[in-house]
C-alpha positions in Angstrom: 18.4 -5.2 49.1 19.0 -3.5 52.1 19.7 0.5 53.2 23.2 2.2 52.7 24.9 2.5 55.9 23.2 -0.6 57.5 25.6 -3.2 58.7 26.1 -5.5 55.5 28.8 -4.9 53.2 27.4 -4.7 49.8 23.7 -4.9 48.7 22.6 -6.5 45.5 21.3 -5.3 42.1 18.0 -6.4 40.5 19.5 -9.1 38.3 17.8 -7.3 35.2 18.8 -4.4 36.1 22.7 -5.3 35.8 21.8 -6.9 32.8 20.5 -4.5 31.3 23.2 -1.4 32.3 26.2 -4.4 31.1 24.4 -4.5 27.3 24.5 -1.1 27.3 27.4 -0.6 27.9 28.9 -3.0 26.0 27.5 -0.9 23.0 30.4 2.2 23.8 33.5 2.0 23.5 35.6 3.3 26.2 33.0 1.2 28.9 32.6 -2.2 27.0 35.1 -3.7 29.4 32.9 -3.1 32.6 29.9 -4.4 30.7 31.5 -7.3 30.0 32.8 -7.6 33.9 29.6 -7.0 34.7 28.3 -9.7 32.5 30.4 -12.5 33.5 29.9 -11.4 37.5 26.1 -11.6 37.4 26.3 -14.5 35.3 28.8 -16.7 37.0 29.0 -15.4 40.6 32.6 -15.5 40.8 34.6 -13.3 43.0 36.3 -10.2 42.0 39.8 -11.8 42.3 38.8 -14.9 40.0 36.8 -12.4 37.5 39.5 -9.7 37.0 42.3 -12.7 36.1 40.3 -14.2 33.5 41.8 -14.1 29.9 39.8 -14.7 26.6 40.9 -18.3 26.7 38.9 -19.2 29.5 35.9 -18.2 27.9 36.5 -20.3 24.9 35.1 -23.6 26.0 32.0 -24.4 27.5 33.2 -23.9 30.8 35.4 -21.6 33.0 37.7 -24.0 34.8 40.0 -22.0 37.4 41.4 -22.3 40.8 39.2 -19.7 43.1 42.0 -17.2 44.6 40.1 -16.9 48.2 39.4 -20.8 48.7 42.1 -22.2 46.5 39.7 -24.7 45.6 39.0 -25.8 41.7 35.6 -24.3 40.3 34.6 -24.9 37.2 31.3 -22.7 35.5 29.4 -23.4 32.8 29.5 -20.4 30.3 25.9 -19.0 29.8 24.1 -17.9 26.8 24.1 -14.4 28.0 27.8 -14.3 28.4 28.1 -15.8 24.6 25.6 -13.1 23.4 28.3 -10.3 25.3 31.3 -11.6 24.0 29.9 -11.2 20.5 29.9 -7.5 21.2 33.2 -7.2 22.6 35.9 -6.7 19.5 39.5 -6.7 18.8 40.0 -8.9 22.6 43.5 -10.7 23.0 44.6 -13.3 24.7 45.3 -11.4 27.6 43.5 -10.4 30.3 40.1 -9.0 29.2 39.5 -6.5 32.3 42.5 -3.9 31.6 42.0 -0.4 32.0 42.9 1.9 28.8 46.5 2.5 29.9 46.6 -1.4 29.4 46.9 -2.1 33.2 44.7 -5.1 35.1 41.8 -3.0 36.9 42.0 -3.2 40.9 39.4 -4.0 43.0 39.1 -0.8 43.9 39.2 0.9 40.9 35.9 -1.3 39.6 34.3 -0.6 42.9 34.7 3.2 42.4 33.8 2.7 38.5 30.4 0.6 39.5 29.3 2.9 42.5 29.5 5.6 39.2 27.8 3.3 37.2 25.0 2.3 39.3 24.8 6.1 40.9 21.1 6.1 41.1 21.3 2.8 43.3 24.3 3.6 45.1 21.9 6.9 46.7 20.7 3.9 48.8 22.6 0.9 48.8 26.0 -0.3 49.1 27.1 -1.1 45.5 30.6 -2.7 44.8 32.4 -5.6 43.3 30.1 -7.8 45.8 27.0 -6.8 44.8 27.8 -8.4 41.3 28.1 -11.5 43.0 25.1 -11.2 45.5 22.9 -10.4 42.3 24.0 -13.8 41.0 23.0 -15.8 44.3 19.3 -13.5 44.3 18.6 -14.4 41.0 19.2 -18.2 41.3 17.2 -18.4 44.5 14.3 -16.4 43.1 14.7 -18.5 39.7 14.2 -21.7 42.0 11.1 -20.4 43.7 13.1 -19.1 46.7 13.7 -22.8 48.1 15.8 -24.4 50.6 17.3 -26.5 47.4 18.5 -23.1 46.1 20.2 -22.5 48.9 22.1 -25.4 49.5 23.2 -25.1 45.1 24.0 -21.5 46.2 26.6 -22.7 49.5 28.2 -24.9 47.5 28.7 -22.7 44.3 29.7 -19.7 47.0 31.7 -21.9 49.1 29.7 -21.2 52.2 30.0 -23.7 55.1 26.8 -22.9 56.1 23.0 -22.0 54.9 22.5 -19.6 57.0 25.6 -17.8 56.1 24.5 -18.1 52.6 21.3 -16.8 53.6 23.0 -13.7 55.6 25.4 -13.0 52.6 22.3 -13.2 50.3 20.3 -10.5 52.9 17.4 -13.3 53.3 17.7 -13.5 56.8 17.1 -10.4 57.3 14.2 -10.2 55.2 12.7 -13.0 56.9 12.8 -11.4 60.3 11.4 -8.1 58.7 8.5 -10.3 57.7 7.8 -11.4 61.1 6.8 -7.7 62.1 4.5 -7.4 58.8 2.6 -10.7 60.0 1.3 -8.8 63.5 -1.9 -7.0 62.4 
């Protein structure tokens, strides 16, 4: 995490957390939607523009299999048990796109940035929260998962379709951290 207004885009959310505020909502009505968006982001790491297009069909199979908007490059991700478990709780979905707003239109980027700087308003009082952070959440949790390694890292540049670790490592704010720690280690 890092502190609104510092010179990174978006800042992460405790992958629990995001877990836990996407069950919840999945349980009302009118905000089942944005817990299921935020289901699938945390647990896939997909981008915004690959997230928001996805229709009930592509979570059918095992796997997500879709060409990534930004790279144009094929991706395929393996559908968790956590995004099963959320789909159980979504009801009466169609074929279409699953991430339309109530007057039946595809949500915009923007509109699910401004609806998870609302959801996440306690967080957003000191970090950047959007779309991104969704994604960045992802990427912390598999590199804590994998005891913070360099292996993690180079799983995450792939899966993110970095060119390099050490933008993987600034997108994911570790570089940062790791300089911060140099100042901590001068007693």
């Amino acid at each position: 995490m890092s502190v609104k207004g510092s010179n990174t885009t978006s800042d992460y959310i405790e992958f629990e957390k995001a877990m836990s505020v996407g069950e919840k909502l999945l349980r009302d009505e009118k905000k089942k939607t944005i817990g299921l968006y935020i289901i699938i982001s945390v647990n896939t790491g997909l981008r915004i523009s690959d997230v928001i297009k996805l229709k009930l069909e592509n979570l059918k199979a095992d796997t997500i299999k879709l060409i990534e908007k930004k790279t144009n490059k094929r991706k395929e991700v393996k559908i968790n048990d956590n995004i099963r478990e959320a789909l159980k709780h979504v009801t009466g979905l169609t074929d279409g796109y699953l991430f339309t707003s109530q007057k039946n239109t595809l949500y915009t980027t923007q509109s699910i940035n401004r609806i998870l700087k609302d959801t996440f308003r306690k967080e957003a009082k000191t970090l950047n929260i959007s779309s991104q952070s969704m994604r960045k959440s992802f990427g912390r949790k598999v590199y804590e998962s994998q005891g913070e390694s360099e292996k993690a890292l180079n799983y995450l540049s792939e899966l993110f379709n970095h060119t390099s670790l050490s933008i993987t490592r600034k997108y994911l704010g570790i570089r940062q951290e790791e300089l911060n720690n140099i100042y901590d280690c001068i007693v």
